[in-house]
N, C-alpha and C positions, 0 to 999 in steps of 0.2 A: 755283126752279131756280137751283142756284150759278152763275155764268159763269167765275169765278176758275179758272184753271190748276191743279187739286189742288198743297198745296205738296208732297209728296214728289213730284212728277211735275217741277214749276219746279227743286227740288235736283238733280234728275236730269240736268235739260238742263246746269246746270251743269257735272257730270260729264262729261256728253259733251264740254263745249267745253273743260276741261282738256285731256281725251283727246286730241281734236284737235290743241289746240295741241302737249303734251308728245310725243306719240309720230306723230300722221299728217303732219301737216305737217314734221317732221323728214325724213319718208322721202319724201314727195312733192318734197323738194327734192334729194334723192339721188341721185347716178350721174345726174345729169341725166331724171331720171323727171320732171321737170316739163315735159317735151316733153310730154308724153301730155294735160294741160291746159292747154298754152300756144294759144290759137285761130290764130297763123300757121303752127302748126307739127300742125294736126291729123290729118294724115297719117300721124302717126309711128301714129296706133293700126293705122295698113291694113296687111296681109301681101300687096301688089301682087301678090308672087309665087306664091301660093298661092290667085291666086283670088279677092282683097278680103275676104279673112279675117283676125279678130281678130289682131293681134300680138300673139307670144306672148310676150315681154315684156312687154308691157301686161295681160295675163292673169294672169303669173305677177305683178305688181306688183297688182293688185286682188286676187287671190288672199291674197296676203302679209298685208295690211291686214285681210281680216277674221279670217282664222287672230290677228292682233293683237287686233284686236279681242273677236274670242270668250275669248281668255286674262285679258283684260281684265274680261269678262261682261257685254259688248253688244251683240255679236253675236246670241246669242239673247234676246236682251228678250223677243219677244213668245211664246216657245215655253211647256210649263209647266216650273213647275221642276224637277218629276221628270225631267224632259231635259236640264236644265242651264240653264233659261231662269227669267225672273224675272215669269211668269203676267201678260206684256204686256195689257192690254186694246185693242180697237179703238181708242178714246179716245185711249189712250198713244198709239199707234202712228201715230195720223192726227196729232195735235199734233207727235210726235218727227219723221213727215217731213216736216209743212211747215219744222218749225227747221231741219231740215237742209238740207232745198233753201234755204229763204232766203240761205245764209252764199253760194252761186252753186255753180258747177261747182270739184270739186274731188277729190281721194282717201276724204275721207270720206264723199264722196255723189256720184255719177257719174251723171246721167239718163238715158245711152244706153242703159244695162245695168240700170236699177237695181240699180247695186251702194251697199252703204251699208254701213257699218257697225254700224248697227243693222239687222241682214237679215229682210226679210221672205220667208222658207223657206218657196216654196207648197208646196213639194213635202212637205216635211217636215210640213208641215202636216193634208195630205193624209192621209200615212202614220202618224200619231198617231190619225188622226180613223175613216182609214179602211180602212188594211190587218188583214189577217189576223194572229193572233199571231206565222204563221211569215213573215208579211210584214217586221213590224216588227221582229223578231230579226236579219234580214238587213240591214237598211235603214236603221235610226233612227240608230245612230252613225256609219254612214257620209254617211249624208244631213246631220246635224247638223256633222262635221268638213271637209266638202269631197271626200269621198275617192273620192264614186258620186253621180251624177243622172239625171232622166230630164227629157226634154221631153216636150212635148203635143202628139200628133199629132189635130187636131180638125181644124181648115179641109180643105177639099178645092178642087182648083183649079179646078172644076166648079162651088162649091157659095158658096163665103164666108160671108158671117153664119147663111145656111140649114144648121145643121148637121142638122136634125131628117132630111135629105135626102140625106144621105152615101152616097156609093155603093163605099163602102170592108164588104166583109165578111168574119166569120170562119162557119165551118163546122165544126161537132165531127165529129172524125176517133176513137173510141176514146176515150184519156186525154189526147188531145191538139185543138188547134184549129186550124186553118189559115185565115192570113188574106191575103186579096188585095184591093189597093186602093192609092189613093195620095194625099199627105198632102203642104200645102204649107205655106209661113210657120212650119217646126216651128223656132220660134227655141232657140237653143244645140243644135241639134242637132250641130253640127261637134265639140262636147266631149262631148255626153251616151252614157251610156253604154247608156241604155237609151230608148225613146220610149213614150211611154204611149200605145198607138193605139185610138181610138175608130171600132168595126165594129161593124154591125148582125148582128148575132146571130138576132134576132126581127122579127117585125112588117112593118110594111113601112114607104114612104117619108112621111117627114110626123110621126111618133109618137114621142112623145117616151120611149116606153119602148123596151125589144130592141136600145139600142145599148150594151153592152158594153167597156170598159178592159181591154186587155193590157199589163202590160209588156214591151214586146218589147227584147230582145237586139239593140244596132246589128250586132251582127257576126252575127246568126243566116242564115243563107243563105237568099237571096232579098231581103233588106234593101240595099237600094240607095240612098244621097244622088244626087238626079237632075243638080241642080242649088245653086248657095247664091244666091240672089236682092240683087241690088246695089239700094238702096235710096236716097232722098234723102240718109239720111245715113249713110254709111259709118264702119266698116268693115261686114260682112255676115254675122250668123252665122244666117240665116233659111236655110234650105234645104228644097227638093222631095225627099221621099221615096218612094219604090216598095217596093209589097211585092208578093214573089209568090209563090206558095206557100208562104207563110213558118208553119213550124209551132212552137206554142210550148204549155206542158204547162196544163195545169186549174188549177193554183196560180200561174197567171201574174193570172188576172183579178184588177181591183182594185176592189171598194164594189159587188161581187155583179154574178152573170150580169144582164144585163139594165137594171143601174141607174149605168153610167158618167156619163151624160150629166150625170141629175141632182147624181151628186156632186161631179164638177165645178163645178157653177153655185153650188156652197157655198163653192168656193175665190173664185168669179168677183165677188162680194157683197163680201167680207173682200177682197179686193185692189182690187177698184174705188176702196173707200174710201178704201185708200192712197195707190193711185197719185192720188186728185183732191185730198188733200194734200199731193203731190211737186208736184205742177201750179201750187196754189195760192201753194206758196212761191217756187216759178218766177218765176211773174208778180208777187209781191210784189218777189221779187229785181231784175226789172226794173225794177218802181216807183220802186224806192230809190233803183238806179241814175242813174235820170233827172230823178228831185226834184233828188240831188246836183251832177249833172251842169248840170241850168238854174242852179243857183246860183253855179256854178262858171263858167263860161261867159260874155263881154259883148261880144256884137257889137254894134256900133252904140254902145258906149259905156254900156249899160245891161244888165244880167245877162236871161238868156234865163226865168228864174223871173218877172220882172215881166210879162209877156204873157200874157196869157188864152189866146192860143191855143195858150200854151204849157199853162196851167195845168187848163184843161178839163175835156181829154181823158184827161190823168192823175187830172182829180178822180171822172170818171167812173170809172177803173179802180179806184179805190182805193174808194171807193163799194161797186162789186161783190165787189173782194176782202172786204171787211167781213161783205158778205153771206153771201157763199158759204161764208167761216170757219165763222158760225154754224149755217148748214146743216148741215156738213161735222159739225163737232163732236155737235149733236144726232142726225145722222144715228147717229154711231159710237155716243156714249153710249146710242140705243135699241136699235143690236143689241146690245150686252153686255147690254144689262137684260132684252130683249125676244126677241134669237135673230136671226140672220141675213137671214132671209127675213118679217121684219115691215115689211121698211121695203125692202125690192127698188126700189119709185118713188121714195122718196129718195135713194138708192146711184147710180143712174137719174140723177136731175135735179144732183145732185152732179158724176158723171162727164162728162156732156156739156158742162156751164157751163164745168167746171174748166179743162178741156182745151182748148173754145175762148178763152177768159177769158185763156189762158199765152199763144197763140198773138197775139188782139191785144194783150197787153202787152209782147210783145215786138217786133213789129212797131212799136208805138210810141215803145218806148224805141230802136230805129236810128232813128225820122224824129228823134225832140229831141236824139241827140247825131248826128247827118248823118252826113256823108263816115264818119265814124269809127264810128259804129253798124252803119254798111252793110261795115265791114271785120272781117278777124279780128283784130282787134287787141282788139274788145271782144266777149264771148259772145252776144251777142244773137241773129246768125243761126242760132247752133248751137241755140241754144234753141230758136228756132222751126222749123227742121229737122227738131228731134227732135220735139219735142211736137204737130206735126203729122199724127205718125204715128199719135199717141195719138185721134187724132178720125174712124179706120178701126179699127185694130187694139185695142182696150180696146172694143171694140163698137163699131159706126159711129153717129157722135150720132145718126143717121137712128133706127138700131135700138132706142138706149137712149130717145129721145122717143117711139118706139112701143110702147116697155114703158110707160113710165107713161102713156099714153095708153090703154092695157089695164085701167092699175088704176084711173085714172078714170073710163074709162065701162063699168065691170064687165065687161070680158073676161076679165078674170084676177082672180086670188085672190092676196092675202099671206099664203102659207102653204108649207111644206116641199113640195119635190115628193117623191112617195112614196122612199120608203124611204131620206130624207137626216136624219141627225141636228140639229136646231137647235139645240140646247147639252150640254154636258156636266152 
């Protein structure tokens, strides 16, 4: 097995970091937009008045960047190219986001939002993989330019990790469905236009089959935002949705009556992976920071790098990072070769490390640079802020070490759940 970085992949990162410097970082310093990742100043993203919603400034300036980016052609890296994309593989995609998180918090790689410049488009993913033809006529250039999205209405506030147990349902009415229920944590739902809601259709509670994808219309009647949920880290675009008799037509279902759930869990594989290489470079990001920083540094007349106890706890981190890379990379390199759902306990054991792994690297890097770690003056807490959340919300580590605990002692199976594509 090669370990080397493919060289047209290494030429690439290249690219991106011209990119960067020529065109993102130009506008990130613009009209004063470098509020938005300045950490004393990180308020500027909250709409106080509206509720602790995204600023729409801040919106329309991430917005801006990938519309650049995609003109550019890297925006869709990982789409195919009959979309406009340049047939990313997993691999690519887990390597292109650790670089990106490494370079830290910036316009080209934002961790609150995952927004990046090289986008990982679940949605659009979704809808190449899994809509109807008349799905994808309506859908794929708007989904691809910005112009239409939908959220995931999956959690229940009743229910969290158990979605097999949702007690959100639709009822066919004629040529139409009627769904009632209600959906929380639907993140971007404040922008989306549409919610993709998962209602039990069939079956009953517990089965993984009979639960059903609509895209629903936010403006359909009976579609209600309850609430938008304020979070560790602000600003908020998680909001509680209600639906009540909200009806919507036969050609709304998405990846067939009955089989929402599982095709979902096809997005859920392919972005786990990603996000435990946003993670990874996170905490690499930290690392860096704090090797620099002890060097730089001399209390007592000696640099803070010559202490063990300085040196340790970062050799431990960097240790794991090591590891986890490798993981990471063979993980993705076997779903391209092998299919998504061959390596589920990998994706699994990836996602929980990563995400705890960001969290004490950065916790570590505020104790070695002090006072100044513990302030916004340096990213650290935002980091851990954020990627805290990632160890509930990306599956709760609880959850993801219960998967592979499934596939170690034969509860489960590494294989498609019925009627989910593994590869093209």
């Amino acid at each position: 097995m090669d370990f080397d970085i493919p060289e047209k992949l290494a030429n690439y990162l290249k690219e991106l970091d011209d990119f960067i410097e020529s065109t993102i970082k130009p506008l990130e310093q613009q009209d004063d937009n470098i509020r938005f990742f300045d950490h004393r100043r990180e308020d500027a993203r909250t709409d106080w008045d509206r509720g602790g919603l995204p600023n729409e400034e801040w919106e329309q300036l991430l917005f801006k960047a990938k519309r650049l980016a995609d003109a550019a052609g890297h925006y869709r890296y990982a789409q195919p190219k009959e979309f406009g994309g340049k047939d990313g593989s997993n691999l690519d995609m887990a390597i292109i986001r650790e670089h990106l998180a490494v370079k830290g918090l910036g316009l080209h790689n934002d961790l609150q939002n995952e927004h990046s410049i090289v986008g990982n488009n679940v949605g659009l993913l979704l809808m190449i993989r899994y809509g109807t033809e008349e799905q994808k006529a309506e859908w794929i250039d708007d989904l691809a330019e910005g112009r239409k999205g939908f959220a995931f209405g999956i959690t229940e506030p009743d229910h969290g990790s158990d979605a097999t147990h949702m007690e959100t349902r639709a009822e066919k009415d004629g040529d139409e469905w009627v769904i009632n229920g209600r959906k929380t944590w639907n993140t971007g739902i404040h922008k989306a236009q549409y919610d993709m809601v998962m209602a039990r259709t069939s079956g009953k509670a517990g089965d993984g089959d009979g639960i059903t994808a609509f895209l629903t219309p936010m403006k359909a009647d009976g579609v209600k935002i309850e609430e938008m949920l304020w979070t560790f880290n602000m600003p908020t675009d998680h909001g509680t949705v209600s639906f009540t008799d909200v009806r919507v037509p036969h050609g709304s279902i998405f990846g067939g009556e009955g089989r929402g759930l599982q095709v979902v869990q096809h997005f859920f594989n392919e972005n786990r992976i990603r996000q435990a290489a946003s993670s990874l470079g996170a905490a690499q990001f930290c690392i860096n920071e704090s090797v620099k920083y002890a060097k730089q540094r001399k209390p007592f007349g000696k640099a803070l790098a010559t202490n063990q106890g300085i040196q340790f706890p970062l050799v431990e981190l960097q240790t794991q990072c090591d590891m986890l890379r490798a993981l990471i990379h063979k993980t993705a390199w076997q779903m391209d070769k092998y299919g998504a759902f061959t390596v589920s306990d990998k994706v699994s054991m990836c996602n929980y490390w990563s995400n705890r792994l960001c969290c004490e690297a950065a916790d570590r890097a505020m104790q070695v640079h002090g006072g100044l770690g513990y302030s916004r003056h340096k990213p650290f807490e935002h980091i851990y802020r954020h990627h805290r959340r990632y160890r509930i919300t990306e599956g709760a580590e609880e959850i993801q070490m219960r998967r592979v605990a499934g596939y170690m002692f034969g509860f489960m199976s590494q294989q498609a759940p019925k009627g989910v594509k593994t590869k093209d």
